[in-house]
C-alpha positions as CSV (number, residue, x, y, z in Angstrom):
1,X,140.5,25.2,133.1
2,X,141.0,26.4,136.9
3,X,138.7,25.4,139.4
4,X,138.0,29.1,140.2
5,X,137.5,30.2,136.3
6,X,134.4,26.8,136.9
7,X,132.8,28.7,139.5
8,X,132.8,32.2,138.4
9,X,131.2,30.0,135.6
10,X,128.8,28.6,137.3
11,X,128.0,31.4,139.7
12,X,127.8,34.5,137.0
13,X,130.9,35.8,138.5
14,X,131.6,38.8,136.2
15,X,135.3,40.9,135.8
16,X,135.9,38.8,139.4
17,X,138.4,36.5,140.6
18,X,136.8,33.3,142.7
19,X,139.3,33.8,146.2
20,X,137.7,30.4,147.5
21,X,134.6,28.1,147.7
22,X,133.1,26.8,151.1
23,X,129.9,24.8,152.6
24,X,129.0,26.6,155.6
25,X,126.8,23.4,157.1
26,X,125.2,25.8,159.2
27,X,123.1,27.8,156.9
28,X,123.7,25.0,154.2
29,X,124.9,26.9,151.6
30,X,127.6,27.4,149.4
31,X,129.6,30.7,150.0
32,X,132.3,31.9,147.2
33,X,134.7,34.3,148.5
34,X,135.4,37.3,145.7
35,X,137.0,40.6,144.8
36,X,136.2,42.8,141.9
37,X,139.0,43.1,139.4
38,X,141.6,45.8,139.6
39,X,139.9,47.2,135.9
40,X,136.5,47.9,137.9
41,X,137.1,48.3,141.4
42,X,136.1,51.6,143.3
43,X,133.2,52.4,140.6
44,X,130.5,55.0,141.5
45,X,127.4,53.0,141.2
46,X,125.4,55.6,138.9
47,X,127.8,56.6,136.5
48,X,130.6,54.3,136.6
49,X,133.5,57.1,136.9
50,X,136.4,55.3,138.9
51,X,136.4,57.5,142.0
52,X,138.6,57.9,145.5
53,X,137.9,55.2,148.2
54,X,136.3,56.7,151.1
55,X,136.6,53.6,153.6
56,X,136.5,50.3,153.6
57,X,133.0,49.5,154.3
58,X,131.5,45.8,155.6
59,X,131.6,42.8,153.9
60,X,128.4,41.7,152.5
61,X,126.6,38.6,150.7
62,X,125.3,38.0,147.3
63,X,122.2,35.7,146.4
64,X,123.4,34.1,143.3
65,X,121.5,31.2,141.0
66,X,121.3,27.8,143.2
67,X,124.4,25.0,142.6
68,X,122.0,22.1,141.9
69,X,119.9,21.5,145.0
70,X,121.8,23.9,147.7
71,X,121.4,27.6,147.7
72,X,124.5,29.3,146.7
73,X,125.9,33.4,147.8
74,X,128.6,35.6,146.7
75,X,130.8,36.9,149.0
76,X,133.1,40.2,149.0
77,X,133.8,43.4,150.6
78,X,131.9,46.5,149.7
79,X,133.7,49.4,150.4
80,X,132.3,52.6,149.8
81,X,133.8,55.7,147.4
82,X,133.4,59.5,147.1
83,X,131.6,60.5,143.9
84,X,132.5,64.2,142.7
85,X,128.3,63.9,141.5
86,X,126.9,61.0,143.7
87,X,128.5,61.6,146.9
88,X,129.6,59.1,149.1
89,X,128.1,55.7,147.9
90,X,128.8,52.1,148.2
91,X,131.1,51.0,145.3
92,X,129.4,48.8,142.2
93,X,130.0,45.4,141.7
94,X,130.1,43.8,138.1
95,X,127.7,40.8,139.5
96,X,125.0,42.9,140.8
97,X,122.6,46.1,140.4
98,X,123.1,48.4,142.7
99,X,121.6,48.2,146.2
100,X,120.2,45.0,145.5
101,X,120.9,41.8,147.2
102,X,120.6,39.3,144.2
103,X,123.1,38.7,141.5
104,X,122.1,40.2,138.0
105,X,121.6,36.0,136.7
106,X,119.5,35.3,139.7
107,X,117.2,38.5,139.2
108,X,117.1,37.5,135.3
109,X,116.2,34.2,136.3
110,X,113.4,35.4,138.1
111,X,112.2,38.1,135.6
112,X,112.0,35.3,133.3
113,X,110.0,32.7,135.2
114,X,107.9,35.8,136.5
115,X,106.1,36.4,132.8
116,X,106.1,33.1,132.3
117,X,104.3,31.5,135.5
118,X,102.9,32.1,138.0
119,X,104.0,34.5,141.2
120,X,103.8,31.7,143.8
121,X,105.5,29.0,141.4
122,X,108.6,31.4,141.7
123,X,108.6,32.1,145.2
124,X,108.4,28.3,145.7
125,X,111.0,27.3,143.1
126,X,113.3,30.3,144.0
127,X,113.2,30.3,147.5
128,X,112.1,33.6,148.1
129,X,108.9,35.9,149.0
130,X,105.9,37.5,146.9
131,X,107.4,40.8,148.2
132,X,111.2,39.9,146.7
133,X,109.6,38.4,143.5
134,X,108.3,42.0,142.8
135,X,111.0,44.0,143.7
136,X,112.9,42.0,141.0
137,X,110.5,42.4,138.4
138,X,110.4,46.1,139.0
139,X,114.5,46.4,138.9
140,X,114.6,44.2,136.0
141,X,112.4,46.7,134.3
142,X,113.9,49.7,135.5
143,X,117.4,48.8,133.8
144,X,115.3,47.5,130.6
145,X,113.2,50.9,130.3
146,X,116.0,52.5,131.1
147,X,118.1,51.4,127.4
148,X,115.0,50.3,124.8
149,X,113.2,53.9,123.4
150,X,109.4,52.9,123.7
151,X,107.9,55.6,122.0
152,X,110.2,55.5,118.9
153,X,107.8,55.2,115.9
154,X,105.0,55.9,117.7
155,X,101.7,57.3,115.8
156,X,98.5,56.0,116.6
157,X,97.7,55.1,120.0
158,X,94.8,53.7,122.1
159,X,94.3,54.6,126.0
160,X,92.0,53.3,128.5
161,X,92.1,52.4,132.0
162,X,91.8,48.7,134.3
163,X,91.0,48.3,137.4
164,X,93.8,45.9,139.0
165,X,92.5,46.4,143.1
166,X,89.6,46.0,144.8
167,X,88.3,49.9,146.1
168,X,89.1,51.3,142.5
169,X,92.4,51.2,142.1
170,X,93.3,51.7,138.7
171,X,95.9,52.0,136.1
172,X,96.0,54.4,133.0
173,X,97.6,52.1,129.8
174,X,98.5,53.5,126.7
175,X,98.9,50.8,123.4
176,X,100.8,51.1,120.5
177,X,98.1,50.3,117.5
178,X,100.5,49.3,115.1
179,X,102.6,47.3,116.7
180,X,99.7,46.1,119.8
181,X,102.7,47.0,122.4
182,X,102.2,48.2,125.6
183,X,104.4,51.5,126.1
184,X,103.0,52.8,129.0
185,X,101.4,52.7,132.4
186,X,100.7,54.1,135.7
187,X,98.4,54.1,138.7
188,X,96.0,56.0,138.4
189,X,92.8,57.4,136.4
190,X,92.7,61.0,135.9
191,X,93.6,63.8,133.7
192,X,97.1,64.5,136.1
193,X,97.9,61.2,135.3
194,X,97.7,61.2,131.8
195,X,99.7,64.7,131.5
196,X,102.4,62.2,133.3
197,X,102.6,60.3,130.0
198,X,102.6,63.2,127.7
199,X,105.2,64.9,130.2
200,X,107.5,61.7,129.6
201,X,107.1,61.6,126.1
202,X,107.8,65.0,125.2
203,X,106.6,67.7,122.9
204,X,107.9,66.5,119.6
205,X,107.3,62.9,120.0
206,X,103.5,63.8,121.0
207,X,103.2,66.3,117.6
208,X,103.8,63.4,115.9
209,X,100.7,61.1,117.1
210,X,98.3,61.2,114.0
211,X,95.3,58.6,115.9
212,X,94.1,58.6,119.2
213,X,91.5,56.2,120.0
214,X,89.9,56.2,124.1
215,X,86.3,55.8,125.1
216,X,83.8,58.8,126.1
217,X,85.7,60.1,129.3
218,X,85.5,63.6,129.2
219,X,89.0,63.8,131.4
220,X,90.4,62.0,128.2
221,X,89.4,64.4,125.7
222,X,90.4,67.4,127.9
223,X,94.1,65.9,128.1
224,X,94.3,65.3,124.4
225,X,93.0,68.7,123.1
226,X,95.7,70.5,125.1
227,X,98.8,68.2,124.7
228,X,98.1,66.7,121.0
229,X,95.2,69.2,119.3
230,X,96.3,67.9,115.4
231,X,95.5,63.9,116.5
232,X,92.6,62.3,115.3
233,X,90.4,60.9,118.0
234,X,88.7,58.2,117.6
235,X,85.8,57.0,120.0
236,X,85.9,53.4,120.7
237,X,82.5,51.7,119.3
238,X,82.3,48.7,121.7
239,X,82.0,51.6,124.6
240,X,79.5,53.5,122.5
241,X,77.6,50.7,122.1
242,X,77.8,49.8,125.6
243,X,76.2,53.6,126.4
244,X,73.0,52.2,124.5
245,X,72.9,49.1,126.6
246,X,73.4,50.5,129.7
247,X,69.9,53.0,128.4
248,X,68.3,49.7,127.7
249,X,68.8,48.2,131.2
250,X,67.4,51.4,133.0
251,X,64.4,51.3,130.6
252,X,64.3,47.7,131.9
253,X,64.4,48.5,135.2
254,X,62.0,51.5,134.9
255,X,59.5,49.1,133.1
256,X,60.3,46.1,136.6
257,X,59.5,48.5,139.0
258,X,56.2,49.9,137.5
259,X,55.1,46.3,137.3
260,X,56.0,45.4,140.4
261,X,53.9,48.2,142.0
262,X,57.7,50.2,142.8
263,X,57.5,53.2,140.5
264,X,55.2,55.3,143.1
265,X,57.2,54.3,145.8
266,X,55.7,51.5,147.4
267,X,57.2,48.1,147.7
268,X,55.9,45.6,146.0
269,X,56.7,42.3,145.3
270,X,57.9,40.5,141.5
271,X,55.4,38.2,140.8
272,X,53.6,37.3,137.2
273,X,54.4,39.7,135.3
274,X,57.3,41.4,136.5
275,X,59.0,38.3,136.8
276,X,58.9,37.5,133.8
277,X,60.3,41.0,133.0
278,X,62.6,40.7,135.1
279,X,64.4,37.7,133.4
280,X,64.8,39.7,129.8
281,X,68.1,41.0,130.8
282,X,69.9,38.8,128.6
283,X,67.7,38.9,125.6
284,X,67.6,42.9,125.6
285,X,71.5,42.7,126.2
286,X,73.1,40.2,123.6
287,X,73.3,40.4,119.6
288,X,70.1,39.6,117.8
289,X,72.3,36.9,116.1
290,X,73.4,35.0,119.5
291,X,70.0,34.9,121.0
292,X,68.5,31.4,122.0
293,X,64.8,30.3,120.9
294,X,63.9,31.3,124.5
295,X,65.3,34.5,124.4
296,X,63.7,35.2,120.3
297,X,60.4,34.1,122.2
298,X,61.5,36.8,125.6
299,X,61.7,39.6,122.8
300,X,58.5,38.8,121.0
301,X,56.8,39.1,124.2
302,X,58.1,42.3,125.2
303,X,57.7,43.7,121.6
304,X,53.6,42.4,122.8
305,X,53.0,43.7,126.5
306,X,56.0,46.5,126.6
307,X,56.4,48.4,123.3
308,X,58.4,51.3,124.8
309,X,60.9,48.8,126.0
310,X,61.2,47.4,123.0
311,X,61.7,50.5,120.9
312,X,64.5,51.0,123.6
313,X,65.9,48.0,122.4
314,X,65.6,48.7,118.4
315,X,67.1,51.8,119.5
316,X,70.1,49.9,120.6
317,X,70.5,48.2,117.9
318,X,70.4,50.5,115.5
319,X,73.2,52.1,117.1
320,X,75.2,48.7,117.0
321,X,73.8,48.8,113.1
322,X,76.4,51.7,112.8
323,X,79.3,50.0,113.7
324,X,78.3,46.8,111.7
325,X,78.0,49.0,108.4
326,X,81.5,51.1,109.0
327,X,83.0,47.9,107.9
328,X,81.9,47.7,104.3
329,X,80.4,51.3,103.9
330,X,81.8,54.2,105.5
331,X,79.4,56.7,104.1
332,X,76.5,54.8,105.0
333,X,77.6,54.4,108.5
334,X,77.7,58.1,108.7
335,X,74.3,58.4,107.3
336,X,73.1,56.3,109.5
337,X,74.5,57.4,112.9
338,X,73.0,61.1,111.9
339,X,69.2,59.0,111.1
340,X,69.9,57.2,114.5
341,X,70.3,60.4,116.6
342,X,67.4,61.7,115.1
343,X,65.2,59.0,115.5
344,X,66.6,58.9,119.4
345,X,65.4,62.3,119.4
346,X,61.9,62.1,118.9
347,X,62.1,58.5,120.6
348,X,60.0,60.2,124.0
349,X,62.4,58.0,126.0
350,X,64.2,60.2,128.3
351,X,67.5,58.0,128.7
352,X,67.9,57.9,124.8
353,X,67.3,61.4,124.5
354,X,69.9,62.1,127.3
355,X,71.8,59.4,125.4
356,X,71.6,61.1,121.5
357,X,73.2,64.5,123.2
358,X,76.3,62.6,124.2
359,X,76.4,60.8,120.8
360,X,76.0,64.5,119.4
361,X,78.6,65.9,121.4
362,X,80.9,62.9,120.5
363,X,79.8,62.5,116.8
364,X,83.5,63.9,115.2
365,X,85.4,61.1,117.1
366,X,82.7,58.5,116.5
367,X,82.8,59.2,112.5
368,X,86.8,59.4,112.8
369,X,86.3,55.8,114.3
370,X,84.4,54.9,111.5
371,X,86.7,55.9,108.6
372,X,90.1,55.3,110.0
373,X,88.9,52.0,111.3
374,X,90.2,52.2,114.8
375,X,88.9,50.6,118.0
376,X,90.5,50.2,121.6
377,X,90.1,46.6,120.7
378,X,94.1,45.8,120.9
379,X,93.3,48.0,124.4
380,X,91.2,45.7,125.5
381,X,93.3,42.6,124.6
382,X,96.2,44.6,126.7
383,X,93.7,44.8,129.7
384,X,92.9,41.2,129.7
385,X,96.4,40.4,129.9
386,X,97.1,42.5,132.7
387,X,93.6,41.2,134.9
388,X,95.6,37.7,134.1
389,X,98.5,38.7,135.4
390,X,97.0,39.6,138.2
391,X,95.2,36.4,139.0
392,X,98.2,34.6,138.4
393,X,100.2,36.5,141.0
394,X,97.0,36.2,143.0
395,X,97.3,40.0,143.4
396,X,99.6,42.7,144.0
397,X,101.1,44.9,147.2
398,X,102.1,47.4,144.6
399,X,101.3,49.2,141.5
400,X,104.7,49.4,140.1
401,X,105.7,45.7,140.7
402,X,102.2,45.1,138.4
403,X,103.5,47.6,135.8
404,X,106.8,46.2,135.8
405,X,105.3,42.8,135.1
406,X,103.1,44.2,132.6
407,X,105.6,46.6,131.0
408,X,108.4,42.8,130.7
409,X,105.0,40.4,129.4
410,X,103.4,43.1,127.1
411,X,105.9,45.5,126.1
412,X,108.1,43.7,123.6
413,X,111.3,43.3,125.8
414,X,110.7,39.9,127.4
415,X,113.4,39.0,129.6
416,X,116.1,36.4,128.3
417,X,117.4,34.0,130.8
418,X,120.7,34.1,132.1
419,X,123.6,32.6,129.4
420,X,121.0,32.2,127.1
């Protein structure tokens, strides 16, 4: 085999011919001088037509995959052509995306090491910035989205939204329930963002979702009875639930500050008492069935010297009661939720009454929930992946390198790495 044939080899040379290979002692690196192949030379770079040569253009460098220990680049001449469609662009090379200034094996590598480790493990091991590392990861995913069809099949979905930023800066996710993919996201958390999604997937492909399952958010529910009216909705019980504890906590906090001498206004100051109310936030918060001997012996003195904080609590869990009875007995999961908003009703507890109203206005999607089985749960699992992600990168500059990241880890097209 010819020394040149090795290096094309070794460097992920493709439908090239190896000129020559030289250290340059200076920059230490190795430098292989190439041309493109007469099959493929003067290519437009967007849709491959073979087009006229404009002019010659400047020669220009490659980053390719590392020989061993020294940092290795490809080296050619880039002239540009004239594109009946594009215009006047610089011509493709086989080796390389267009406009970038890595080889496709190097950004490969990278994509690959990117889902796999950590953000600053590939910056160190690769030799290049946080900045390059996501500009990869986004190109990598740009030519992936680009070929796979992500919504093919789909028919029950699950959206939600994760913060990723500090100063709310969020991103809209949509999960595939069936298959617990991730086949969407952008930044973002409003209705205009979520017509983006429907815009992309396209009228027929949106007729055909059957099961919809999101939390309360009334932006949601707009979005979904104009763009897919025949889908079931489902409301996600874990943030229905989490409506009833957030009514328990200001019951709490209504109960602390008329102890404490705050409820008229006045400051006061936690002592007896309303300390010892104070520190019930956990036992009014977690399961019955989790609770320590010290928080069983918290509730028992609440139920004592604060009944209406109590009944908030029952109240809570009764609602949870729901959820726990839609796994065995559908029906009397129903029967219940309808006894529960009653009895929140006539409970004379302002939040719960506020709180039985939004119940009522969400009671289709919660029984929907409750037959079909469906909970952003796989949603949720999505979102802790992504908050990982994030910490492992130890943040991000931008959005789309996140979602690109996100889209390559969680969306069932992981990259391969190069040769492999």
């Amino acid at each position: 085999m010819r020394s040149a044939r090795v290096w094309a080899g070794l460097l992920g040379v493709e439908r090239a011919v190896v000129e020559g290979v030289e250290f340059d002692p200076v920059e230490s690196v190795v430098v292989a001088r190439v041309r493109v192949r007469r099959g493929v030379r003067y290519r437009c770079p967007y849709c491959w037509q073979r087009c006229a040569r404009f002019d010659a253009g400047v020669r220009r460098r490659w980053r390719a995959l590392d020989v061993g220990a020294v940092r290795a680049v490809i080296e050619a001449d880039a002239p540009r052509v004239s594109c009946p469609q594009h215009g006047v662009v610089v011509a493709a090379v086989p080796w390389a995306r267009h406009g970038a200034g890595h080889t496709r094996a190097f950004d490969q590598m990278v994509a690959w090491l990117a889902v796999h480790t950590a953000k600053s493990a590939v910056s160190r091991l690769m030799r290049i910035s946080w900045r390059t590392v996501g500009a990869i990861v986004a190109r990598v995913w740009a030519d992936t989205g680009g070929v796979v069809d992500r919504f093919e099949g789909l028919r029950r979905i699950g959206i939600d939204e994760v913060s990723y930023k500090k100063g709310h800066q969020y991103l809209t996710v949509v999960v595939d329930h069936d298959s617990g993919r991730l086949v969407w996201a952008a930044p973002g958390k409003s209705a205009a963002t979520l017509h983006a999604f429907f815009d992309e997937l396209g009228p027929d492909r949106a007729a055909a979702i059957t099961h919809v399952s999101a939390d309360g958010a009334d932006w949601i529910s707009a979005v979904l009875r104009r763009r897919c009216p025949d889908a079931v909705r489902c409301a996600d019980a874990f943030h229905v639930v989490a409506w009833a504890t957030d009514a328990v906590d200001r019951v709490r906090r209504e109960a602390w500050n008329e102890a404490s001498g705050r409820g008229a206004g006045r400051r006061g100051v936690a002592v007896g008492a309303a300390r010892q109310l104070k520190n019930t936030r956990w036992a009014l918060w977690k399961n019955p069935e989790n609770l320590t001997d010290a928080q069983h012996a918290k509730l028992a003195w609440i139920a004592k010297t604060h009944p209406r904080l109590h009944r908030a609590w029952a109240l809570k869990e009764g609602l949870r009661l729901v959820f726990t009875l839609a796994k065995t007995s559908p029906a009397a999961a129903v029967e219940a939720l309808d006894r529960w908003i009653g009895w929140a009703r006539r409970s004379r507890i302002d939040v719960f009454v506020d709180l039985q109203r939004r119940v009522t206005r969400h009671r289709d999607q919660i029984i929907a929930a409750i037959q079909h089985g469906l909970s952003n749960g796989r949603i949720e699992s999505v979102n802790a992946k992504i908050r990982l992600i994030t910490r492992m990168a130890f943040g991000f500059h931008s959005a789309n390198a996140l979602i690109a990241l996100a889209m390559l880890s969680l969306g069932g097209h992981r990259p391969q790495l190069p040769g492999r």
